[in-house]
N, C-alpha and C positions, 0 to 999 in steps of 0.2 A: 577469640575464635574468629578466623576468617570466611567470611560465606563465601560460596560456590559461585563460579559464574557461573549465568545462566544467557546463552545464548540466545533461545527466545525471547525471554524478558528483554531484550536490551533491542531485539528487533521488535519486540511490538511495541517498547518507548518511541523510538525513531517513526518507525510510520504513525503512531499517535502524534508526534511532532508534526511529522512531515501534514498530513490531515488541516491540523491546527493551521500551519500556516500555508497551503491551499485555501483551506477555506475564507480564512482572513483576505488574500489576497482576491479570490470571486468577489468576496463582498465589496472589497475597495475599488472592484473594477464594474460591480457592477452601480457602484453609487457615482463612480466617473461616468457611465455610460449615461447615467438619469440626469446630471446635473448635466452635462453636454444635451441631452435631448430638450432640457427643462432652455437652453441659451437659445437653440435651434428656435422651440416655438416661440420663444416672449422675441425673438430677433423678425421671426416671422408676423407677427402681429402687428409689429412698430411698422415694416415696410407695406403691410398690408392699410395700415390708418397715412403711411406718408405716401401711400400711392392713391388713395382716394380724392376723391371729387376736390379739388384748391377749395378753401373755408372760405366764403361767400360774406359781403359784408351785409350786416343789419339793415332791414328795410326802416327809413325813416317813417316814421306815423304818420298820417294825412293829414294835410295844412288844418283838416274840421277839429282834429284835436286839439289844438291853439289856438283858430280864429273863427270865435263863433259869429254865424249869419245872424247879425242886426236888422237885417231886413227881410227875414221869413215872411210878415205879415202883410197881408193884401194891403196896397198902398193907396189905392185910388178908390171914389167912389162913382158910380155914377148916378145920374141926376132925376129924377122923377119925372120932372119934365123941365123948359126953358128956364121959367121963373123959380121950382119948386126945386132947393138942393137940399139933397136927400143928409136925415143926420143922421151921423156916423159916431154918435158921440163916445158909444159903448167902444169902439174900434181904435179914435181916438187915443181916449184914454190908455187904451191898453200899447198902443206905438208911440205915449209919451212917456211910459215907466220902462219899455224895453228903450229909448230914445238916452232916457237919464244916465242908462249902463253905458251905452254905446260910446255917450261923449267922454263921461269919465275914464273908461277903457283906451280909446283910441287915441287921447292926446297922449297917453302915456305907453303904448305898445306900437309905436311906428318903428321906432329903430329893431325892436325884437321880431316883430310881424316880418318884416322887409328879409333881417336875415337868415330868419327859416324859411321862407318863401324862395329865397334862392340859393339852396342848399339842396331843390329839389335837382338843380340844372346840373348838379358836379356830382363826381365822383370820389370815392372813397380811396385812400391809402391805407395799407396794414402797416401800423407802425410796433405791432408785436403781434403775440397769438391772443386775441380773441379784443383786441382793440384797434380799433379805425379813424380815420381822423378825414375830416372836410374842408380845405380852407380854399376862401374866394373872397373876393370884396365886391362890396354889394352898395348901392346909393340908397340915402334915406334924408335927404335933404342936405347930403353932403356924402363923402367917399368914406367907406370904413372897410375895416376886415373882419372875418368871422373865422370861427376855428369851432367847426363842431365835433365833441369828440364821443365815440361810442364803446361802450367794456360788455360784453359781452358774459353775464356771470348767471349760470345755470341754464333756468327759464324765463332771465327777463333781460334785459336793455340800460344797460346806466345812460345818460345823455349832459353834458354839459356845452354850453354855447358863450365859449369866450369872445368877444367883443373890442376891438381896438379902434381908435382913429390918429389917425398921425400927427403927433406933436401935442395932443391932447390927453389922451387917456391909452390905457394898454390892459388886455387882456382882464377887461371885467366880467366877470359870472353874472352873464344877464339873466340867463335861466339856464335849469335843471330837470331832467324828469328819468320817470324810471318808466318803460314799456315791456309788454309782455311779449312774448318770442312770437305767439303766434297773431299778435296784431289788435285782440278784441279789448286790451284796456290799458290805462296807465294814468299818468299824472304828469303834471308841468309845475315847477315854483317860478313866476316871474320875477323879478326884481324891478328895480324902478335904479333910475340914476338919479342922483341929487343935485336941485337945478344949478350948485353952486359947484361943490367938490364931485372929485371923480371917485364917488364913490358909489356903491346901492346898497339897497335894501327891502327887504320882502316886502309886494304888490300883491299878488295875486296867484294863488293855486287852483290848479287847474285839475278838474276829476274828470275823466272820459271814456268812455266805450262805445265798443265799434263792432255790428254784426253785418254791416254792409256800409255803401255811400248811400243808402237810402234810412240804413236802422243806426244811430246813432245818438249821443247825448254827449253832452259839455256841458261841464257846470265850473264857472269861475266864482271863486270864495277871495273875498276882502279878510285879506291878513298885516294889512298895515299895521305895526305895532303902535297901542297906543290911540289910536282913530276909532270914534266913538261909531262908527259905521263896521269899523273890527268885527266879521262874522257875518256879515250881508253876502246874497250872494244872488245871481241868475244862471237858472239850470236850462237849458235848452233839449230837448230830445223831437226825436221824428218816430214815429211807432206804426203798431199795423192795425190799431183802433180805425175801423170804419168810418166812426161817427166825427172823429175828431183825429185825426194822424198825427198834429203836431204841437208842442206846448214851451211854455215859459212859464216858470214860475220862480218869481221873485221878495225874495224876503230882504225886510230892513230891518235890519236888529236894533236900530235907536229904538224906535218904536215898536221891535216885533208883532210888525206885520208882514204877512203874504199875498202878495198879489197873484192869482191864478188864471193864465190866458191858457185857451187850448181852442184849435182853430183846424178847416178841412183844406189843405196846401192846395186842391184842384177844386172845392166847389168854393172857397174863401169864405164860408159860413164861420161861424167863431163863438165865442163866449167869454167873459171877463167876470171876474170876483175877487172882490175889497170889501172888507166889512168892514175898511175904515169910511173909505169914500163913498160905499153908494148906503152907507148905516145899517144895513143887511147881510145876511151871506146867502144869500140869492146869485144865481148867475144873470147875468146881463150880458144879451146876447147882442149877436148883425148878422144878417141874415147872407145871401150869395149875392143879394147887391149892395152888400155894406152897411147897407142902413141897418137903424134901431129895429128890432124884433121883439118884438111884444111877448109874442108864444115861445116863448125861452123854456130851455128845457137844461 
């Protein structure tokens, strides 16, 4: 049996077609319109971050992060009278245990000292996005060059300071440190060159922070592998203590002991403790004229 045609039936398939693909087609145009508007803004962003301020190189750390003041301590004393020189023993003592660091440190950190010290005079290169590079050559009892290089990752500062001298050595990892973006802390690894081969090896790390040029701390740690002094260390800081603004305190791990100096940088009054050397742990003071002080506090 043949059914009937039906004319409506066949027009309201068609416009049910025709509907179907209207519709489809709105949706396809309107997900072209979104994904064009989605190119618009992310294109819009990119030129809005490549039009911004040029990326600025990393501020190097202040020479105080590396070279700590050996000579904080009042140095002089004066004298009672002609015949009568005033004793200083207490004070002494305490500028020959900062004195011990001093020499050990400086015969071995002149070439490192010198070429972060003149790293402050040059300027930076961008040798990619978010790394900069410093090179100069610098005198240290002879002509060398430095290549300081900086990475820039997150919130902090990577720092390596390559080291050459001509016809001699090339491009050694004298030191390393990591600093924070905004300046208040970080760390330094020294290395040491070996007096024969051009080669190094871990000296001394370096811990520091920094709330001004006035609030600061340094503390250098003996990491010598192997060296029975491995783990000694002198810490240096300047504070907002009254009584006492400034300190050194130095421990020697052969012996684990600590020596504790803390002194006033404007009146030079001060204080020292050793309970190896004075057989107490009593402070043993010098007064603002240096001399021994009895009324130790």
């Amino acid at each position: 049996m043949t059914s009937a045609f039906d004319p409506t039936s066949l027009r309201n398939i068609i416009i049910n077609n025709q509907i179907k693909i209207t519709m489809k087609k709105r949706t396809a145009l309107l997900l072209s319109l979104f994904a064009f508007a989605m190119i618009l803004i992310i294109g819009s962003c990119k030129k809005k971050d490549e039009t911004a301020a040029p990326e600025q190189a990393p501020t190097i750390p202040p020479s105080s992060t590396m070279v700590m003041d050996f000579n904080a301590l009042p140095s002089s004393a004066k004298k009672q009278s002609a015949n009568t020189p005033v004793d200083s023993s207490n004070l002494i003592y305490a500028a020959f245990n900062v004195g011990v660091w001093n020499l050990v440190i400086g015969l071995n950190m002149v070439v490192p000292t010198a070429a972060f010290l003149e790293s402050f005079n040059h300027t930076a290169v961008n040798t990619g996005k978010g790394t900069w590079e410093w090179t100069y050559s610098f005198n240290a009892g002879g002509t060398y060059t430095a290549e300081l290089d900086a990475n820039v990752v997150g919130n902090h500062v990577e720092w390596k300071m390559y080291i050459s001298k001509a016809s001699v050595f090339s491009d050694l990892l004298w030191f390393s440190g990591i600093s924070a973006i905004d300046g208040k802390s970080g760390n330094w690894t020294l290395n040491r060159k070996d007096a024969i081969a051009n080669t190094v090896s871990p000296f001394i790390y370096i811990d520091w922070t920094r709330t001004s040029s006035q609030l600061y701390t340094t503390k250098y740690t003996n990491i010598i592998p192997n060296d029975t002094g491995n783990g000694s260390y002198v810490y240096y800081g300047l504070t907002t203590d009254t009584s006492y603004n400034a300190y050194y305190n130095i421990f020697y791990k052969n012996n684990s002991n600590l020596v504790e100096i803390k002194w006033h940088k404007t009146n030079r009054n001060g204080r020292v403790k050793d309970a190896l050397h004075f057989n107490d742990t009593n402070w043993h003071c010098w007064s603002t004229t240096l001399a021994n002080d009895t009324l130790c506090q």
